[in-house]
C-alpha positions in Angstrom: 27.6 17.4 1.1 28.8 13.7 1.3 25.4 11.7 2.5 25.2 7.7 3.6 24.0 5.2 1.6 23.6 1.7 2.4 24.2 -1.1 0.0 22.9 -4.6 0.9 23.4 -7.9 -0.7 24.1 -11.8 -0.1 28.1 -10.8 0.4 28.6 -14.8 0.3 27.8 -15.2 -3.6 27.3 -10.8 -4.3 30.2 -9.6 -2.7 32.2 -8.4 -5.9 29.0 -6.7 -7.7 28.3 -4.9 -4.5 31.4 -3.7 -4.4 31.3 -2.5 -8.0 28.1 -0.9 -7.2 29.6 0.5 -3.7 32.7 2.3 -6.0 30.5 3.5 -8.7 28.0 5.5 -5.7 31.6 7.0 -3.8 32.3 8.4 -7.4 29.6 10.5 -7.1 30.6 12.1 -4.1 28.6 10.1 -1.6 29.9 7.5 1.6 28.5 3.9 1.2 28.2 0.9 4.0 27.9 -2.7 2.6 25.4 -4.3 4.2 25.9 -8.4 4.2 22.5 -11.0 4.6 24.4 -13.8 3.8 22.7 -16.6 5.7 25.7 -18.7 4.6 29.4 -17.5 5.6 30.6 -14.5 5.7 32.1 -11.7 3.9 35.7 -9.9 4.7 34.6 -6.8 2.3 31.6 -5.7 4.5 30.6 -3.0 7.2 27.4 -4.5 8.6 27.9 -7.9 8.9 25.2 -10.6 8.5 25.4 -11.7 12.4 25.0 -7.6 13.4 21.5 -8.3 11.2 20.7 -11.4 12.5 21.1 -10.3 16.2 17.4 -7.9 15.5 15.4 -11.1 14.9 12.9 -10.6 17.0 13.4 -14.8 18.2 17.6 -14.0 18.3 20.2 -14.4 15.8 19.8 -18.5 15.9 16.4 -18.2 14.5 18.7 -17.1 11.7 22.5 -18.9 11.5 21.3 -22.2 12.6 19.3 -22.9 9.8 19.5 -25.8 7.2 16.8 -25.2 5.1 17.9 -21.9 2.6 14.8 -20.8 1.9 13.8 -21.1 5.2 16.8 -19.0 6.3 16.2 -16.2 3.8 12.4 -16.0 5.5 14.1 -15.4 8.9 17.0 -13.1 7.7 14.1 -11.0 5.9 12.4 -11.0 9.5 15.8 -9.5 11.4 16.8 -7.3 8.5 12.4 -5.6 8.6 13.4 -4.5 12.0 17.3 -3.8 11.7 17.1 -1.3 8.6 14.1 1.3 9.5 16.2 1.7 12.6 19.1 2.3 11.4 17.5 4.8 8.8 16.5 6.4 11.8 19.6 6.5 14.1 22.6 6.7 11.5 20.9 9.5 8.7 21.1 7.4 5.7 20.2 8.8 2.9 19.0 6.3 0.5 19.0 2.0 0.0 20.2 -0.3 -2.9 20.0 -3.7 -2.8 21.0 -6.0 -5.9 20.1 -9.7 -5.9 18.2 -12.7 -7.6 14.9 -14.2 -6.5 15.9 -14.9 -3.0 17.5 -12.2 -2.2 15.2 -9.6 -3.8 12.5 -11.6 -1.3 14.8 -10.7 1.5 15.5 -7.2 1.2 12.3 -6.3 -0.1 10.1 -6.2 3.1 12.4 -4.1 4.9 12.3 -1.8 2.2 8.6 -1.6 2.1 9.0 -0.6 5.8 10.6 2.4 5.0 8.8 6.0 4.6 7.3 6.9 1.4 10.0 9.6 -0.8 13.4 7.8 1.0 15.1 6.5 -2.0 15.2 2.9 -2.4 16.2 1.0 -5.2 16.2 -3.2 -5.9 18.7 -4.1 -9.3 17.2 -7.7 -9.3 16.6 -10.3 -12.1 12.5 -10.8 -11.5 12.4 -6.8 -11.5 10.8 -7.7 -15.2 7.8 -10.0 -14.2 5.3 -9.4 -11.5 6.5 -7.0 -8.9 4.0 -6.9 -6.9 5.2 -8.9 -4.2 7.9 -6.8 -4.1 6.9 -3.6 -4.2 3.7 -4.0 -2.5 2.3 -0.4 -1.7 5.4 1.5 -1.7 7.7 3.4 -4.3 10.2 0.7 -4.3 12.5 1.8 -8.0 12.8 -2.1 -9.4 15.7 -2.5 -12.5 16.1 -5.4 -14.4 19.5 -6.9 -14.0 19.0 -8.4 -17.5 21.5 -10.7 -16.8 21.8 -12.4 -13.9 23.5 -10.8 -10.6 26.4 -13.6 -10.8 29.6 -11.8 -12.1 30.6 -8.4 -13.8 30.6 -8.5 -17.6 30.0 -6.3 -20.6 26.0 -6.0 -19.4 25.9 -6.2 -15.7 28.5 -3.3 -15.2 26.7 -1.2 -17.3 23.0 -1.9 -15.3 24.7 -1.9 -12.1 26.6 1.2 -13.2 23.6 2.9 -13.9 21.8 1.5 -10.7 24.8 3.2 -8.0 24.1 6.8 -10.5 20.4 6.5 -10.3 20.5 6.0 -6.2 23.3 8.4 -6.2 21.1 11.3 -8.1 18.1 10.1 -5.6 20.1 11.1 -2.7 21.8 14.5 -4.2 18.6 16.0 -5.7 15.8 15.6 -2.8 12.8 18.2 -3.0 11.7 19.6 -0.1 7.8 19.1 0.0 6.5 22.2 1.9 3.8 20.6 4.4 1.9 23.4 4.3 -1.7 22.1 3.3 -2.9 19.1 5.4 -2.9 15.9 3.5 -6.2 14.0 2.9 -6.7 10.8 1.7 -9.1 9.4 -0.4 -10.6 6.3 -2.5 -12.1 6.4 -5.7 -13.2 3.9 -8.7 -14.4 5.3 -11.8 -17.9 4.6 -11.2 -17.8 6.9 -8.0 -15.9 9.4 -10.1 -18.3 12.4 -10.3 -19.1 11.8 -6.3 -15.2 11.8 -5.4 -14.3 14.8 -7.7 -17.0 17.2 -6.5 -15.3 16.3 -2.8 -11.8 16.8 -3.8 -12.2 20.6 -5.8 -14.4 21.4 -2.1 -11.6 20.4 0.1 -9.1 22.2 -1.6 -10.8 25.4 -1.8 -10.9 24.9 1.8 -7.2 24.6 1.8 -6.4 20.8 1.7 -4.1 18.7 0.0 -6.5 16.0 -1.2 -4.4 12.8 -2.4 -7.0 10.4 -4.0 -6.4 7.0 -4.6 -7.9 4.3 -6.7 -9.6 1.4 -4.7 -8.0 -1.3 -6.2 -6.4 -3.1 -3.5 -3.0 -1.6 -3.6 -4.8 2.3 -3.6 -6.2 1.7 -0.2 -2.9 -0.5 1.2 -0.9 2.7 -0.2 -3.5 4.9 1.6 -3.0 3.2 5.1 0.8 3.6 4.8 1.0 6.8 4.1 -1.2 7.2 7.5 1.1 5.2 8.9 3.9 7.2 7.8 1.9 10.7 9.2 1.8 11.9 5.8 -1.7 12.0 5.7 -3.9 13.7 8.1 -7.8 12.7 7.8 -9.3 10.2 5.6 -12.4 10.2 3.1 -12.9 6.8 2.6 -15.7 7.2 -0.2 -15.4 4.3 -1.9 -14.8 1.1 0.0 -15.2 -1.4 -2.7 -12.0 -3.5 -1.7 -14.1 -5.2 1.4 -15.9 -7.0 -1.8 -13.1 -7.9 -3.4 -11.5 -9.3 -0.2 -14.5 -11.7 0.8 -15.6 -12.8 -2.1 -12.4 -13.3 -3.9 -11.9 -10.8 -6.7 -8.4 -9.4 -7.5 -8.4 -6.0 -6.2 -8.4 -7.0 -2.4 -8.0 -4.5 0.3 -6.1 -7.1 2.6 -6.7 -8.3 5.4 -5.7 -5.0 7.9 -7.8 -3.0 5.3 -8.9 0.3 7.7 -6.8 -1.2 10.4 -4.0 2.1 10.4 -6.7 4.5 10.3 -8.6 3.7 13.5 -5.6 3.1 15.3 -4.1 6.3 14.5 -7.3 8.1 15.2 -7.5 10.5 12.7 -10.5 12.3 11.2 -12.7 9.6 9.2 -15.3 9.8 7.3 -16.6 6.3 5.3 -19.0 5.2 2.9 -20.2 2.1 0.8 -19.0 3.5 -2.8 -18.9 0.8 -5.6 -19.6 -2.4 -3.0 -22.1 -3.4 -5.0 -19.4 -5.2 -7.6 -16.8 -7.4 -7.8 -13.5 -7.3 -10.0 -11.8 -9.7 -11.9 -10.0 -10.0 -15.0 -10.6 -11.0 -18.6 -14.3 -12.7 -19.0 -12.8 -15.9 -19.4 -10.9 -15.9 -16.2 -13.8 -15.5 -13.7 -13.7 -18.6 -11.5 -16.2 -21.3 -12.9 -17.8 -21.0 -9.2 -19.3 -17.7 -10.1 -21.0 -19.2 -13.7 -24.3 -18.3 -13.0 -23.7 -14.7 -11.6 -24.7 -11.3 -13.2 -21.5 -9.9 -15.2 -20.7 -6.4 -17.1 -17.1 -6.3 -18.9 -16.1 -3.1 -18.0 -13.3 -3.4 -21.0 -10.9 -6.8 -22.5 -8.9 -6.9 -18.9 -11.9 -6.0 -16.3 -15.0 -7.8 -15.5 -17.6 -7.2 -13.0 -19.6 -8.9 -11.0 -23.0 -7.9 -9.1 -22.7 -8.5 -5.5 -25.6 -10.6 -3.9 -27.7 -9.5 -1.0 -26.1 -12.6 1.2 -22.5 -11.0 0.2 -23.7 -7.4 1.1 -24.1 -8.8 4.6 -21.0 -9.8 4.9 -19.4 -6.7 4.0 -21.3 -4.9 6.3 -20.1 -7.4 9.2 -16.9 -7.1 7.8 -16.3 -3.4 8.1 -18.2 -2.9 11.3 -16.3 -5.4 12.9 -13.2 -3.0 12.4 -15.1 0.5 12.8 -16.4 -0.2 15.9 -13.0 -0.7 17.6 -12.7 3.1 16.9 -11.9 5.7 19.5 -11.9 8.9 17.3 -14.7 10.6 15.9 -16.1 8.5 12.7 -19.1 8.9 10.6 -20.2 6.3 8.5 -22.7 7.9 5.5 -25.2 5.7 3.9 -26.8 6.8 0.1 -29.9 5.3 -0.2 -30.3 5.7 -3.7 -27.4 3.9 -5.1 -23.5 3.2 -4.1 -22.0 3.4 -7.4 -23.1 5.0 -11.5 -24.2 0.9 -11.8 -26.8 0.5 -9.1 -29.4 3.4 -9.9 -32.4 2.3 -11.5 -32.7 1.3 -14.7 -28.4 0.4 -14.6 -27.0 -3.0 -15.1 -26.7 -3.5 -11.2 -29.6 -2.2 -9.9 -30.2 -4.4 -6.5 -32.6 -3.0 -4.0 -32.7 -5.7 -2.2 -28.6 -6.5 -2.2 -28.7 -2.9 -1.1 -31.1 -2.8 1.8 -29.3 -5.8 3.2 -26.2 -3.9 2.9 -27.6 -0.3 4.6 -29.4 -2.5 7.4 -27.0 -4.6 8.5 -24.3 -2.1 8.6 -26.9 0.0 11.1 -27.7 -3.1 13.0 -23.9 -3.9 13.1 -22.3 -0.9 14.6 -22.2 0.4 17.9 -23.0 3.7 17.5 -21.7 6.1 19.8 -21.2 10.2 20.4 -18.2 9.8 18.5 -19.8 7.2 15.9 -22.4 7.9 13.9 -24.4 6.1 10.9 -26.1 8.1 8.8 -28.8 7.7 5.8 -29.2 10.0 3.0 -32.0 9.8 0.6 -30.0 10.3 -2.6 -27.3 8.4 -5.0 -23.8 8.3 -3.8 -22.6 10.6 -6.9 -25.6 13.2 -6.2 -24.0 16.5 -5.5 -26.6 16.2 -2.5 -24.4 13.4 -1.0 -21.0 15.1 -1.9 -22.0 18.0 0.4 -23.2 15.7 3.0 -19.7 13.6 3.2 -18.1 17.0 3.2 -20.4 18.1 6.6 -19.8 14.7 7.7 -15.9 15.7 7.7 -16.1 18.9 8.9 -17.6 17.6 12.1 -15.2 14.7 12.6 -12.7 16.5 12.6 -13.7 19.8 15.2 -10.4 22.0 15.7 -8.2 19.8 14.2 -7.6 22.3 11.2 -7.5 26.1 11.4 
């Protein structure tokens, strides 16, 4: 069966190595439409020109043409083309994206890819594809290849990447698996020091005939998290260990972002938090811990990790912080304190053993939130990783989510 696949690129400076890549995909057996962002001139070769994309800009398609500045012009062509592709995904059954392009127009294309559902194939040929790619890929499962070359011409190199790129989206599009959704999907965060906590949770919910997904809480594991809510793959959320809020106030490089719990209250599923590892802060090699923090408490976790013990003062603020998101919830929502200790670092006699950071933490998040019928604050006298507490979160659950789940 012939399926759709769209191929995008700056036409005005791309348009024969799109085409290349266009021919090699309708080889395989598939239909292609060439999707042009030029924000300069125009293309003959395309299907979708750059004015149709320009015309979804949410400030019209001026915003767009009548710019002088390029970079600003690639900004507002990213903004049309965010809304024009997920709808047409939806309306025209496409089947899978590719994109080529350099710096620019890897920027341009790649927040309307991260729009698009988790599993749809998507794949960026692009010539930063071999340096950070985090800006690009953000949370999703954006494919990235190196161009090696740069996307300017077809030679000896490029028509073998590209070549490979239009058989690697082609083989996305021909070979897709068919998930059963049979077990409800459950999210939730873990860091290694709320490991023991997090796994006695997981094997409980699926005995009980879950699909638990768990995710590591550093920054991008949450953001991933929240999309996949966002996407309805995932049905209730365990949010065990909410260490990101540290790293987004105080600075450390595992931030949860700014809209960190923001899809899960307002899609009002099942949720169930706690305070699991906020009692640290992550950054990087020793030596790259900002001189502002000198005089703090550090553990080097290994040569790339170093943590930091968070101060009562900062515990207050994480509790502010995450109340002033819970309590705009709707849905059922328990919120489960361990008294004894958030993470395998803060029990007594550990290296971040803070009573006092603690209480701040526990107290302010009680005085903080607006508890409700449908959200609730709880204490538990035991450590976070106690089978005790595991139970708890798992009763916790059970209640938050009523009939929900056969």
């Amino acid at each position: 069966m012939r399926k759709i696949i769209y191929a995008l690129a700056t036409m005005d400076t791309k348009a024969d190595e799109l085409c290349f890549v266009a021919d090699a995909i309708r080889n395989t057996g598939h239909d292609v439409v060439l999707v042009d962002l030029s924000t300069r001139g125009s293309a003959e070769q395309t299907d979708k020109t750059a004015e149709t994309v320009a015309a979804s800009h949410p400030d019209g398609p001026d915003v767009v043409q009548k710019q002088t500045d390029r970079g600003q012009a690639v900004t507002e062509m990213a903004a049309a083309l965010r809304v024009w592709l997920p709808a047409q995904i939806h309306d025209n059954q496409v089947a899978g994206v590719i994109a080529i392009g350099g710096s620019g127009g890897t920027a341009l294309v790649a927040p309307a890819f991260q729009a698009l559902p988790i599993g749809f194939p998507k794949l960026i040929v692009s010539t930063v594809a071999s340096g950070n790619t985090q800006p690009y890929v953000g949370h999703s499962d954006i494919t990235m290849m190196y161009s090696v070359v740069d996307v300017a011409g077809l030679n000896s190199v490029s028509r073998r990447v590209l070549s490979n790129a239009a058989h690697a989206i082609a083989g996305m599009v021909a070979h897709t698996s068919d998930v059963p959704d049979v077990r409800p999907a459950l999210g939730m965060t873990m860091f290694g020091v709320t490991t023991p906590c997090v796994d006695l949770v997981r094997e409980q919910l699926a005995s009980k005939g879950f699909d638990p997904l768990v995710f590591h809480a550093t920054g991008t594991g949450g953001q991933a998290m929240e999309k996949l809510v966002a996407d309805g793959l995932i049905r209730g959320v365990l949010d065990i260990t909410t260490t990101e809020v540290a790293d987004e106030v105080v600075g450390g490089i595992m931030p949860g972002g700014p809209r960190r719990f923001d899809t899960i209250i307002e899609r009002g599923i099942p949720y169930v938090l706690s305070l699991g590892a906020l009692d640290m802060v992550n950054f990087g090699a020793r030596e790259t811990v900002p001189e502002r923090f000198a005089e703090r408490q550090f553990l080097v976790h290994n040569p790339q990790v170093t943590l930091m013990r968070t101060t009562a003062e900062e515990n207050q603020q994480f509790a502010k912080w995450i109340t002033a998101k819970i309590n705009r919830s709707t849905a059922p929502l328990e919120i489960l304190i361990p008294e004894q200790g958030v993470s395998m670092l803060d029990k007594a006699g550990a290296a971040f053993y803070d009573p006092e950071a603690d209480r701040c933490l526990f107290e302010t998040l009680e005085q903080e939130v607006v508890q409700t019928d449908e959200r609730r604050v709880t204490r538990h006298a035991c450590h976070i990783n106690d089978t005790a507490f595991a139970e708890a979160l798992l009763a916790a659950f059970e209640r938050v989510c009523g009939n929900q789940f056969p």
